[in-house]
DODRENLUM-799590 format. One line per 3 residues: number of its first residue (from 1); their letters; for each residue x negated, y negated, z of C-alpha. Coordinates in steps of 0.2 Angstrom, whole numbers, plus 5000, padded with zeros to 4 digits. Example, Ala and Ser with C-alpha at 12.3 -4.5 7.8 and 13.67 -1.06 7.14 Angstrom:
2
1	as	4938/5022/5039 | 4932/5005/5036 .
END
This chain:
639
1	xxx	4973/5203/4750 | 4978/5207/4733 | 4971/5201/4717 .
4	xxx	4979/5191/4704 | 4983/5206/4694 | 4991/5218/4709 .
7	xxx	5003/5203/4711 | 5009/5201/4692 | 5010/5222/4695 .
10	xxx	5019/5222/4712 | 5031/5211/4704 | 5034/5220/4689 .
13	xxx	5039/5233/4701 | 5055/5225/4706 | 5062/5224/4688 .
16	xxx	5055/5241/4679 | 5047/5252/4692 | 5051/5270/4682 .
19	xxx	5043/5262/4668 | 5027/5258/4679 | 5017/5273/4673 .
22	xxx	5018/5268/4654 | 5016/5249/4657 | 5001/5251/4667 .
25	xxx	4985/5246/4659 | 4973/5263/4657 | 4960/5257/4668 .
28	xxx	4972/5257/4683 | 4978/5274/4682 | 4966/5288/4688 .
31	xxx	4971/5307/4691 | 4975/5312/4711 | 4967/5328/4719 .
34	xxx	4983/5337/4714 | 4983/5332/4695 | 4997/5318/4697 .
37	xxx	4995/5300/4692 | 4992/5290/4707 | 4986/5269/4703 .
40	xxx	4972/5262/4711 | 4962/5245/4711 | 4944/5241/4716 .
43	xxx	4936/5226/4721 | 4922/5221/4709 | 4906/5225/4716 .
46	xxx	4899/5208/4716 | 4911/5202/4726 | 4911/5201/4747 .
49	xxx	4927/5200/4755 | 4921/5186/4766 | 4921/5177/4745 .
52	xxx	4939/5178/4745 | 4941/5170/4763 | 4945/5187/4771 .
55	xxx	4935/5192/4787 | 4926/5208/4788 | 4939/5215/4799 .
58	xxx	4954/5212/4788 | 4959/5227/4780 | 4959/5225/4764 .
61	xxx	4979/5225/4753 | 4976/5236/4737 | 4990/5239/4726 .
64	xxx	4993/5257/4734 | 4998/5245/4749 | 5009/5236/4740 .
67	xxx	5017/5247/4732 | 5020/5260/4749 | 5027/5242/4755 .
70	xxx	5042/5244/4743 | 5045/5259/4743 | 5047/5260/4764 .
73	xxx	5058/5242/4760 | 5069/5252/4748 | 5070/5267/4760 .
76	xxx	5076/5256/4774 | 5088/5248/4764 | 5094/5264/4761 .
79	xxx	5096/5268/4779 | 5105/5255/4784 | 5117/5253/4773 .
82	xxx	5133/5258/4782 | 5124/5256/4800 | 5132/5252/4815 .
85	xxx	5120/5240/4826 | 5119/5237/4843 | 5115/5218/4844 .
88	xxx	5111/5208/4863 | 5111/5191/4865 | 5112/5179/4877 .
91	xxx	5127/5164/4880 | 5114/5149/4875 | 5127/5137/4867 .
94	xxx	5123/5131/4852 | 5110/5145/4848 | 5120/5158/4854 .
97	xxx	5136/5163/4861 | 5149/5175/4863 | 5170/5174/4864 .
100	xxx	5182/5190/4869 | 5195/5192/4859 | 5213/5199/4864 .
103	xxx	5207/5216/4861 | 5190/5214/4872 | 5182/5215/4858 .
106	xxx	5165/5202/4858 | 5162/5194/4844 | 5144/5181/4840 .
109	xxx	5144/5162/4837 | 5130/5150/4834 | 5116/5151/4823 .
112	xxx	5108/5166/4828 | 5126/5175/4823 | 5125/5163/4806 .
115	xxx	5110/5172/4803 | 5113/5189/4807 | 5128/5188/4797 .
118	xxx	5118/5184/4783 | 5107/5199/4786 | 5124/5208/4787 .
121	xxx	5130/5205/4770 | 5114/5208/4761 | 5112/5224/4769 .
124	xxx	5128/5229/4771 | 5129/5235/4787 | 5141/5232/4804 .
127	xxx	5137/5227/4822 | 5146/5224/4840 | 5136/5211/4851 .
130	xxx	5133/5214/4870 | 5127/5202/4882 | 5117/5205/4899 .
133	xxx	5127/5206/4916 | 5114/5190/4921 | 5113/5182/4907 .
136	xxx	5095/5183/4909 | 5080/5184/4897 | 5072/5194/4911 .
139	xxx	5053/5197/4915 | 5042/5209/4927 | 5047/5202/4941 .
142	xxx	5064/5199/4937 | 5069/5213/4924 | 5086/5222/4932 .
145	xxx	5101/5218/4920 | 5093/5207/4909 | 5090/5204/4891 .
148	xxx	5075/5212/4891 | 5079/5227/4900 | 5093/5232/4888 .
151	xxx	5079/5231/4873 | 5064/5239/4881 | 5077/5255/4885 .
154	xxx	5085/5252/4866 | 5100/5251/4873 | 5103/5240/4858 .
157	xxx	5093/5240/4841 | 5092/5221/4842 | 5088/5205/4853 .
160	xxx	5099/5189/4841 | 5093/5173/4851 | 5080/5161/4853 .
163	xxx	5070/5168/4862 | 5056/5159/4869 | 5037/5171/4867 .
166	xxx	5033/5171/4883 | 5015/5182/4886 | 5021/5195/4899 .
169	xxx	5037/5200/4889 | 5026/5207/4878 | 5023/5223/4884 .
172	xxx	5042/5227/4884 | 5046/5222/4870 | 5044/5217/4850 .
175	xxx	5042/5199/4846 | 5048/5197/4829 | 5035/5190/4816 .
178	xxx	5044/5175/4811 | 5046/5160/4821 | 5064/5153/4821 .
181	xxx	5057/5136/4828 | 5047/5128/4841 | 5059/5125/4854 .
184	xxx	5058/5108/4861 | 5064/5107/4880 | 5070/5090/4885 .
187	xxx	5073/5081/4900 | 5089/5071/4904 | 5092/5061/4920 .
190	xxx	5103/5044/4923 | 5101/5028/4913 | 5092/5017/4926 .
193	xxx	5100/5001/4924 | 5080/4993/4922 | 5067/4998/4914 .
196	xxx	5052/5009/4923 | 5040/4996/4920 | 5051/4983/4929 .
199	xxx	5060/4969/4923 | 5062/4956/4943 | 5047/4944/4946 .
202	xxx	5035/4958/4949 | 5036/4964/4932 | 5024/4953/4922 .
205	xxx	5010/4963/4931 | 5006/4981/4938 | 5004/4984/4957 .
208	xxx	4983/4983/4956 | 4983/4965/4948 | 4998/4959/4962 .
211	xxx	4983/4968/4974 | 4969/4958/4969 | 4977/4941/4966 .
214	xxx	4984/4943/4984 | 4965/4950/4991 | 4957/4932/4980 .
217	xxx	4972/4922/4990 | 4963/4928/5007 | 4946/4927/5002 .
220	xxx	4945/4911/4992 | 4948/4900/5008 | 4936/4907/5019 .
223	xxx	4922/4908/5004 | 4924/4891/5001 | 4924/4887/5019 .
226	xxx	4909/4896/5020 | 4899/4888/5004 | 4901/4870/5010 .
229	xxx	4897/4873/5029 | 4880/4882/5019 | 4879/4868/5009 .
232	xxx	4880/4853/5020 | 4866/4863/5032 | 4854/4869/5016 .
235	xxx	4854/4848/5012 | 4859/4840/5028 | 4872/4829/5020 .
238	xxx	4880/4817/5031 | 4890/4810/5017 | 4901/4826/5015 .
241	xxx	4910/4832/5029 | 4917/4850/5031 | 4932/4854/5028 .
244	xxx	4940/4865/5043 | 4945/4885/5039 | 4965/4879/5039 .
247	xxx	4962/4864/5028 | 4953/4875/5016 | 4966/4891/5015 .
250	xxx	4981/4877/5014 | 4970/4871/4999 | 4971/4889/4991 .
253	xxx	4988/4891/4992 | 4995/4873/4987 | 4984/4874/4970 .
256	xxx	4995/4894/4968 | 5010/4882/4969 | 5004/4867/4956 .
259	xxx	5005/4855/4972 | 4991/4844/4974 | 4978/4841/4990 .
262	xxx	4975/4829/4999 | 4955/4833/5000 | 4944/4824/4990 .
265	xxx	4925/4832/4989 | 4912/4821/4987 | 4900/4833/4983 .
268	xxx	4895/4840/4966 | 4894/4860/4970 | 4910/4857/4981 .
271	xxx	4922/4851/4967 | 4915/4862/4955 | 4922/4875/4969 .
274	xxx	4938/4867/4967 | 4936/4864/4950 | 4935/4884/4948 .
277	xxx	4948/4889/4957 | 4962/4877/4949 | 4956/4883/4931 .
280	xxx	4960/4903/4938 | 4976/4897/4946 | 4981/4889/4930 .
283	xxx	4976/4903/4917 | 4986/4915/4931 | 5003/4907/4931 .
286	xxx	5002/4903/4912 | 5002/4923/4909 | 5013/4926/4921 .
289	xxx	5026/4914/4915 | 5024/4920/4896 | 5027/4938/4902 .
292	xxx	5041/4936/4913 | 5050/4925/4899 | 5044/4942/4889 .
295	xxx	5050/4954/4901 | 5066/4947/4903 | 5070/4946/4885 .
298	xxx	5060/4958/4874 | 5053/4971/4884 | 5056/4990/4879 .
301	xxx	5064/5000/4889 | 5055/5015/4896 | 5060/5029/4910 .
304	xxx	5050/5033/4926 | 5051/5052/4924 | 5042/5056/4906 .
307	xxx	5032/5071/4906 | 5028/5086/4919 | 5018/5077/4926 .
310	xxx	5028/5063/4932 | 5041/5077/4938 | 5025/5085/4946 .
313	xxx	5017/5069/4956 | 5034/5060/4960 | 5043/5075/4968 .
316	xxx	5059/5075/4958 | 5071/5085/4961 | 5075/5093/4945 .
319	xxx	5087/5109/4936 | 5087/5122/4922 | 5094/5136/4917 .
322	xxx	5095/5154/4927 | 5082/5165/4918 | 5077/5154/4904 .
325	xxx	5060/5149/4896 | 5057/5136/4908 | 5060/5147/4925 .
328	xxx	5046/5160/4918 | 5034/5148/4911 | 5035/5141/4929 .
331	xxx	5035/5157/4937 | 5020/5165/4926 | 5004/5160/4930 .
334	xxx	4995/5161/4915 | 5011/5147/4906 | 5009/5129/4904 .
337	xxx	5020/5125/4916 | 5011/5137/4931 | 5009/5120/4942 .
340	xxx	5024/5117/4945 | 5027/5135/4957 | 5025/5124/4970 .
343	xxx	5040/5113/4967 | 5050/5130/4968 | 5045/5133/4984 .
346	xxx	5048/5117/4992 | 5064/5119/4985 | 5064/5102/4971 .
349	xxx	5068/5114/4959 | 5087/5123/4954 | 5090/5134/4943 .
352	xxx	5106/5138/4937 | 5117/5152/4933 | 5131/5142/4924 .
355	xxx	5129/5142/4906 | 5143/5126/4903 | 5129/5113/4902 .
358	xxx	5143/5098/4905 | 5144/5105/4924 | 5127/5105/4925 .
361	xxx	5126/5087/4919 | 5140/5080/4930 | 5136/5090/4945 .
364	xxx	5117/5088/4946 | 5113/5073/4936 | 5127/5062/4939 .
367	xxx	5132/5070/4956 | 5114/5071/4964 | 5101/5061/4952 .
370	xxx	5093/5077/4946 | 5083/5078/4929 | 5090/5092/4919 .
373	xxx	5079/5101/4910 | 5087/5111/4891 | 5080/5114/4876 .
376	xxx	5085/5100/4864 | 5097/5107/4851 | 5106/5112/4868 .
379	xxx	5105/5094/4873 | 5109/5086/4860 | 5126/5093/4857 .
382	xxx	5130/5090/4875 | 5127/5073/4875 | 5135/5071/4860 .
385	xxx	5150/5078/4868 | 5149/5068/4883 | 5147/5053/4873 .
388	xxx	5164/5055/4861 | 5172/5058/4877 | 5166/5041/4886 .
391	xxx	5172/5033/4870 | 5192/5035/4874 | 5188/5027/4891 .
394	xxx	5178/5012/4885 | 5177/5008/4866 | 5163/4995/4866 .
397	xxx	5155/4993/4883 | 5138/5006/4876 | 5133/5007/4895 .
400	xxx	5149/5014/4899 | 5146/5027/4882 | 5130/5034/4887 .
403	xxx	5124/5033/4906 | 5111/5046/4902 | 5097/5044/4894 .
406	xxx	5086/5058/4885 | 5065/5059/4890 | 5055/5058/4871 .
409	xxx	5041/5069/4876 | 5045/5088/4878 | 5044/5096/4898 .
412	xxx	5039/5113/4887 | 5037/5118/4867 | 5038/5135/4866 .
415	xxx	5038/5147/4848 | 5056/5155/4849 | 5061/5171/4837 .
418	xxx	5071/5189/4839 | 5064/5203/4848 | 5065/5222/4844 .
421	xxx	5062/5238/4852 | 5044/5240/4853 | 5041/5253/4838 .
424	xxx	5057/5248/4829 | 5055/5245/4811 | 5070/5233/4808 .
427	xxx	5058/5221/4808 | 5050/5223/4792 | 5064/5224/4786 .
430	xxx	5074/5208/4793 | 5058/5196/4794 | 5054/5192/4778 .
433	xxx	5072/5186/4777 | 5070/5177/4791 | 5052/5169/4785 .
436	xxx	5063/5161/4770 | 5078/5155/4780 | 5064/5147/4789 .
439	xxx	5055/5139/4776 | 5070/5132/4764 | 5074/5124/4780 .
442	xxx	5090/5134/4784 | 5087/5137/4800 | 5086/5118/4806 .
445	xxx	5098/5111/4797 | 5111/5127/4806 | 5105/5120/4822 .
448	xxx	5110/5101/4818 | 5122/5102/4808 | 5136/5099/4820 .
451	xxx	5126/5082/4826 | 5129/5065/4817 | 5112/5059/4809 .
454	xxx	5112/5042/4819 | 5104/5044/4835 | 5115/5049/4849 .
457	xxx	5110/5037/4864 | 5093/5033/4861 | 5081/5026/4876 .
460	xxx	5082/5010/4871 | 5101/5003/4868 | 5095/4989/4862 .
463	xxx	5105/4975/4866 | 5102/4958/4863 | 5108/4949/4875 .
466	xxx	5105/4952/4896 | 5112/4940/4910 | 5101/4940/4925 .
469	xxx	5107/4950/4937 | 5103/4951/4957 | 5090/4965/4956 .
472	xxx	5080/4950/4944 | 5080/4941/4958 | 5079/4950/4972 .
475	xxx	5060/4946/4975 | 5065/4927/4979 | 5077/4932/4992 .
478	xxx	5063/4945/5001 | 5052/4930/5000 | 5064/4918/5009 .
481	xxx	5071/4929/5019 | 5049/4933/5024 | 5048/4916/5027 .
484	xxx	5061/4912/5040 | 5056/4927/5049 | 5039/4921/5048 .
487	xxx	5043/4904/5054 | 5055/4909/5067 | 5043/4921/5075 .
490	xxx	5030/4908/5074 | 5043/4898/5084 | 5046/4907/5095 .
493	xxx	5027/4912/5099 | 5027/4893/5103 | 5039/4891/5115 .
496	xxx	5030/4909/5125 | 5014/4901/5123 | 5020/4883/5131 .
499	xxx	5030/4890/5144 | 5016/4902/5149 | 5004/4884/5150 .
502	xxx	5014/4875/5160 | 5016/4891/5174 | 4997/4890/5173 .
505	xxx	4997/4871/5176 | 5009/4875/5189 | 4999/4886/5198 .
508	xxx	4984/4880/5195 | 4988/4863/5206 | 4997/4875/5218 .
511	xxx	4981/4880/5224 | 4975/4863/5226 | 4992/4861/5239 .
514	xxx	5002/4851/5226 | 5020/4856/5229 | 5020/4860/5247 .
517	xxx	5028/4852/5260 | 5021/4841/5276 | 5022/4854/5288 .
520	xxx	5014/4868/5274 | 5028/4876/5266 | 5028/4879/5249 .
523	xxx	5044/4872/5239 | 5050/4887/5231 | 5064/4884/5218 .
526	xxx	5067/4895/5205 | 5051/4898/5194 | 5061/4901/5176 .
529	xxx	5072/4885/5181 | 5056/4876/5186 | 5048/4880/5169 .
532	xxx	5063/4878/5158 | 5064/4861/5163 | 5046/4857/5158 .
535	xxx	5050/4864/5143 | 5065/4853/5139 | 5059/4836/5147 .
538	xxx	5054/4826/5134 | 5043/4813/5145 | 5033/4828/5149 .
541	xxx	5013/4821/5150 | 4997/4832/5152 | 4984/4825/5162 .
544	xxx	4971/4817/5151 | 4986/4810/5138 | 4986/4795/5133 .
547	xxx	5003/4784/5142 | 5001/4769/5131 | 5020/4768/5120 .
550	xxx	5026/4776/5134 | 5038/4768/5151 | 5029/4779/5163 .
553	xxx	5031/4770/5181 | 5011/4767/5185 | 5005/4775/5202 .
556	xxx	5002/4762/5217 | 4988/4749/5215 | 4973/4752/5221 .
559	xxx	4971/4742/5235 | 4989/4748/5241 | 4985/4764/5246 .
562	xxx	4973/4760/5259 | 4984/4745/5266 | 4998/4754/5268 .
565	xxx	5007/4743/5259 | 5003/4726/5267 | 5003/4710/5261 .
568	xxx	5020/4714/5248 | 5034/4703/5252 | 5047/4715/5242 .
571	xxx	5044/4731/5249 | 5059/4735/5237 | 5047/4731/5223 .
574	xxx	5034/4741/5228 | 5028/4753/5218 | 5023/4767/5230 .
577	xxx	5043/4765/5235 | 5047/4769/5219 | 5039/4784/5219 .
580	xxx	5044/4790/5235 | 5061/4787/5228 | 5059/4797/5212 .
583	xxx	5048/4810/5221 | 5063/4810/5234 | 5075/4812/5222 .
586	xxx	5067/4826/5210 | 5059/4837/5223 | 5068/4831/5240 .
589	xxx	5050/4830/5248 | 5034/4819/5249 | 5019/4824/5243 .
592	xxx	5004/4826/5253 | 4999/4829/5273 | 4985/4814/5274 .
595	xxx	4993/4798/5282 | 4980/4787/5276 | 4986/4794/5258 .
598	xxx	5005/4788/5260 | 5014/4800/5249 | 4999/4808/5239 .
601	xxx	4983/4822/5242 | 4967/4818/5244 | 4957/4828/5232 .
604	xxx	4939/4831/5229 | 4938/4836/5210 | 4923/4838/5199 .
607	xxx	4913/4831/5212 | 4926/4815/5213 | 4938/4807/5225 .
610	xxx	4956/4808/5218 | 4973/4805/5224 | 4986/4816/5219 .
613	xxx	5004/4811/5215 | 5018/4817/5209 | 5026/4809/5195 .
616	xxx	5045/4809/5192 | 5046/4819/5178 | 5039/4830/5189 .
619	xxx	5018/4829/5182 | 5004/4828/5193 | 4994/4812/5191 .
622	xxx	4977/4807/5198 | 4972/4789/5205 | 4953/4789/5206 .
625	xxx	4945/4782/5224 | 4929/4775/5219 | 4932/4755/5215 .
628	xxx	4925/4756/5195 | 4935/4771/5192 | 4949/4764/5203 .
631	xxx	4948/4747/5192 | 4950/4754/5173 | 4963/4766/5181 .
634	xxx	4972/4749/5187 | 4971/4739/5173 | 4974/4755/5160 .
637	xxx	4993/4753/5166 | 4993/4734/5169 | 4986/4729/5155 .
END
C-alpha cells in the first residue's frame, strides 16, 4: 500500500510526468547502479506493516510500483489503439445478444455491448463479435463448442457476458477482477389461484394441530370413561352412576359442536372433567373462527415452491437454460446447488437449448406447470413483456394481466464478470473501467433501465375484495359427502347383520325339528325369500319380547292343549283353530308330530317343558307345561 505522499506523487504523474524529476523532493531521488535517477521510498523503520493493516504476505506497493503501473497502462493504451478485437459472447437476452445483419455481419446488443462500446471509444479500437455454436458457457465435462472453449484456445481476445464465476472454469480461463453484479436467479411458476398456506376451512391451522385436535377427539371419551369408572371403584359411590363408553364419546363430540348433553354429573371430579373439556373446546373454535374470518380476508399470499429446497423435497418438475450457471452449479459438486444432481437423473429437471425465454414460459410453465428457473434481469423483462401483452386482451381483470407469479428468494446468487485468456493483459487494462462503471452504478441502472419502476406483478395482487369460491368450501362438501357414506355403510351393515340373525334363529330351531313336516320332511322354500320376508315383516317378535301394545293372536289356553279341545262350544272360536288356520295358510303344514300336542312340539329346554308353535307371522313361540309357568304365560295374554 502506498503512503500518503506516493499517492499525491502517483497522481501528479498524470498531469506533469516529464517534469517528475525536478518536482520531486531530494529525499526521494537516489542514484541507480548505472548512475541514472531512479525514485524510491521506504517505510519508516518504526513501522510494521501489520500497523498499517497489511498482512505479512502482502507485497508491499512502493512508488517504483506505481509508477511501472502507468507506464504498462500508457504502453497498452498505445497498443491498442487501432486494434481489431475478437469478442465472444453468448445470446442471453437482455445481458447479451447478437443480430445478423444483411451482410452477415454480427453486430452486439445489451449491456455487455453498452459497455464494451464504452471501452471502444476510449480506447479507440474495433471489434467483431462471435458466438458459440451451443450457445454454451461450457465446463470440463461439457467444453466442445462452447464459450469457453473458444477463450481458453484464444480464439477470441475477449469473453463480453455475464458470466457467472463458477470454480472449475478457472483453470481455462481468466475471470476478470471486477464483478459486473451478483446475478440473482429466480423462479417463476403459475399463479396459484390460493395461497400456499391455504385459504378453505383447513387454513386456520397447520396439518400437526388438525392431527392433535383429531387424536384429543378420540382420546377424551375413553379418558373420561375411564377416570369415572376409577372413580366410582376408588370411593364406592352408589350416587353417581357410570356413564357407558358411547354416552361419553357422543359427550366429546357434541360439546366440539356447541350442542348441549343430556348428562348431568353429580360428582365433583366428574364435572370438573367436563368442566375441562368445554373450556378447550371453547378456547379452540374461538381461534379458529377469528383466523378463518383472517384468512379469508387479510391473509398474504405466499407460493408453495420458494427456495431449493422446496424444489428439492417436493419433486418439482422444473427448467433452465442449456449451459447456463444453474446447469453447472448443479452438475459440479463442489456448487451450492450439488444436491439437486439427483433431480437430473430422475429426470424432474429440463434444460433448455432455446434462448427465446417467452417459449420457455408458455411451453413449460403454462403448458406443463414447470418452475422456470432465469436470472432475474432476464426475468423481469419477460414478464414485463408478457404482461403488456395480456393487457390488450383484458384491460382491468389483473388476474388475466399476470398469471405468473415471480419466487422472492434467489434459486442461486452467483458473482458474474468478463473473462479473458488466461495470461492476457487486457484485463488491466479494461477492469479499472469496469470497477468505476460498477461503482457510479452504471452497470445497474443498464440492466433495468428498460423496466418500469413499479413492480411488475408482485406475489401478492393485492386485491381487496374476494368472493368465496367453491375450493373455500370444498371441505363441507367432503365432510357431507363422508357422512352419508358413513351412514349408508352403517345401513347397510345393519341390514347384513339382521338378516344373517334371523338365518341363525332359523337354523337354530331347525335343529330342534321346527319347520318340518308330520311325516319328517323339512319344508324347504327358498332361503333368501324366507329371510327377506323376515326382514320386511313388520310384526316380526323375538322370543323373550315383550307383546304387550301389540295384536299378536295368544297361543291356545293352557288347559286346551291337553283336552284336545273339549268343553269349547265354538270350535270356530277356538283359538288352536286359529292358529291352524294361519299356520295353514303361511306355511301349508302343521307344526309338530306328537298328537297329544295338537299342532305344536314338545320340547325340553333348559331343563323345561315347552310347547312349540308357530306363530303366523311366521316366529316361533313357546307355551310353557308346568302349571305356574303355564298360568303367568296365560294370564300374560289375557290379562
Amino acid at each position: 500500500m502506498a503512503t500518503g505522499i506516493e499517492l499525491l506523487v502517483a497522481a501528479a504523474l498524470c498531469v506533469a510526468c516529464p517534469a517528475l524529476n525536478e518536482s520531486l523532493p531530494a529525499n526521494l531521488i537516489q542514484l541507480s547502479g548505472d548512475g541514472n535517477m531512479s525514485m524510491s521510498t521506504e517505510m519508516p523503520i518504526d513501522i510494521d506493516a501489520s500497523d498499517v493493516g497489511l498482512d505479512n504476505d502482502t507485497p508491499v506497493e512502493t512508488l517504483d510500483t506505481i509508477i511501472n503501473k502507468k507506464l504498462r497502462l500508457r504502453e497498452m493504451r498505445d497498443w491498442i489503439k487501432g486494434k481489431h478485437l475478437r469478442i465472444a459472447t453468448l445470446e442471453d437476452y437482455p445481458l447479451s445478444y447478437t443480430e445478423v445483419l444483411e451482410n452477415g455481419t454480427r453486430i452486439g446488443h445489451g449491456v455487455s455491448f453498452q459497455i464494451i462500446d464504452f471501452l471502444k471509444k476510449k480506447f479507440n479500437f474495433t471489434y467483431e463479435v462471435f458466438v458459440p455454436q451451443d450457445n454454451i458457457i461450457g465446463s470440463p465435462t461439457d467444453f466442445d463448442r462452447s464459450l469457453i472453449e473458444m477463450v481458453n484456445n484464444s480464439l477470441v481476445d475477449l469473453a463480453a457476458a455475464f458470466i457467472p464465476s463458477l470454480s472449475d472454469q478457472r483453470t481455462f480461463v481468466s475471470y476478470s477482477t471486477t464483478t459486473l453484479d451478483e446475478g440473482e436467479w429466480i423462479m417463476v411458476m403459475q399463479r396459484p389461484r390460493e395461497s400456499a398456506s391455504g385459504s378453505g376451512l383447513l387454513a386456520p391451522f397447520e396439518f400437526w394441530v388438525w392431527i392433535l385436535i383429531l387424536v384429543s377427539l378420540l382420546a377424551v371419551g375413553p379418558i373420561i370413561y375411564v377416570l369415572i369408572i376409577l372413580r366410582n371403584r376408588l370411593t364406592g359411590d352408589g350416587v353417581q352412576h357410570p356413564y357407558s363408553l358411547g354416552h361419553c364419546a357422543w359427550f366429546v363430540y357434541g360439546a366440539l359442536m356447541k350442542q348441549g348433553s343430556t348428562l348431568s354429573p353429580i360428582a365433583d371430579s366428574t364435572r370438573l372433567l367436563f368442566a375441562t373439556w368445554w373450556i378447550f373446546i371453547t378456547i379452540l373454535t374461538s381461534f379458529y373462527t377469528a383466523n378463518l374470518t383472517a384468512f379469508l380476508t387479510l391473509s398474504k399470499f405466499t407460493l408453495p415452491y420458494n427456495t431449493v429446497n422446496d424444489i428439492l423435497v417436493k419433486n418439482k418438475h422444473f427448467v433452465s437454460m442449456r449451459g447456463g450457471g444453474v446447469e453447472y452449479a448443479i452438475r459440479t459438486t463442489n456448487e451450492s446447488l450439488s444436491m439437486l444432481n439427483r433431480m437430473i437423473q430422475n429426470n424432474y429437471a429440463v434444460f433448455s437449448d432455446e434462448t427465446n425465454d417467452t417459449y420457455n414460459l408458455q411451453n413449460y410453465v403454462e403448458r406443463n406447470g414447470y418452475v422456470f428457473v432465469r436470472d432475474r434481469p432476464a426475468i423481469n423483462i419477460m414478464l414485463y413483456q408478457d404482461y403488456l401483452y395480456r393487457k390488450t386482451i383484458s384491460y382491468s381483470d389483473e388476474k388475466i394481466h399476470c398469471p405468473f407469479a415471480m419466487a422472492r428468494e434467489p434459486f442461486l446468487k452467483k458473482k458474474r464478470t468478463f473473462a479473458y485468456p488466461i495470461g492476457s493483459n487486457l484485463s488491466q487494462l479494461f477492469d479499472p473501467e469496469l470497477l468505476n462503471l460498477v461503482e457510479s452504478g452504471i452497470v445497474k441502472h443498464l440492466s433495468a433501465k428498460d423496466l418500469p419502476s413499479a413492480e411488475i406483478c408482485p406475489q401478492d395482487l393485492g386485491g381487496t375484495e374476494r368472493q368465496l369460491r367453491n375450493g373455500d368450501l370444498m371441505m363441507t362438501y367432503y365432510i357431507m359427502l363422508a357422512g352419508f357414506a358413513t351412514s349408508l355403510a352403517v345401513f347397510s351393515t345393519e341390514l347384513i347383520f339382521r338378516y344373517v340373525n334371523s338365518r341363525h334363529e332359523a337354523n337354530k330351531w331347525a335343529r330342534h325339528g321346527i319347520g318340518r313336516t308330520p311325516n319328517g320332511q323339512s319344508i324347504k322354500p327358498s332361503r333368501w325369500l324366507r329371510g327377506w320376508q323376515r326382514l320386511d315383516s313388520g310384526q316380526k317378535q323375538l322370543l323373550g319380547t315383550s307383546t304387550l301394545g301389540q295384536n299378536v293372536t295368544p297361543p291356545p289356553p293352557y288347559q286346551s292343549i291337553f283336552n284336545g279341545g273339549h268343553g269349547n262350544a265354538a270350535g270356530a272360536a277356538d283359538p288352536r283353530h286359529r292358529w291352524r288356520r294361519a299356520m295353514g295358510q303361511g306355511n301349508g303344514v302343521l307344526l309338530g308330530n306328537d298328537p297329544s300336542t295338537d299342532g305344536g312340539v314338545r320340547r325340553l329346554i333348559n331343563g323345561r317343558d315347552y310347547i312349540v308353535f308357530r306363530n303366523p307371522d311366521g316366529q316361533n313361540q313357546l307355551v310353557p307345561v308346568r302349571s305356574p309357568s303355564a298360568a303367568l304365560f296365560q294370564y300374560t295374554y289375557t290379562e
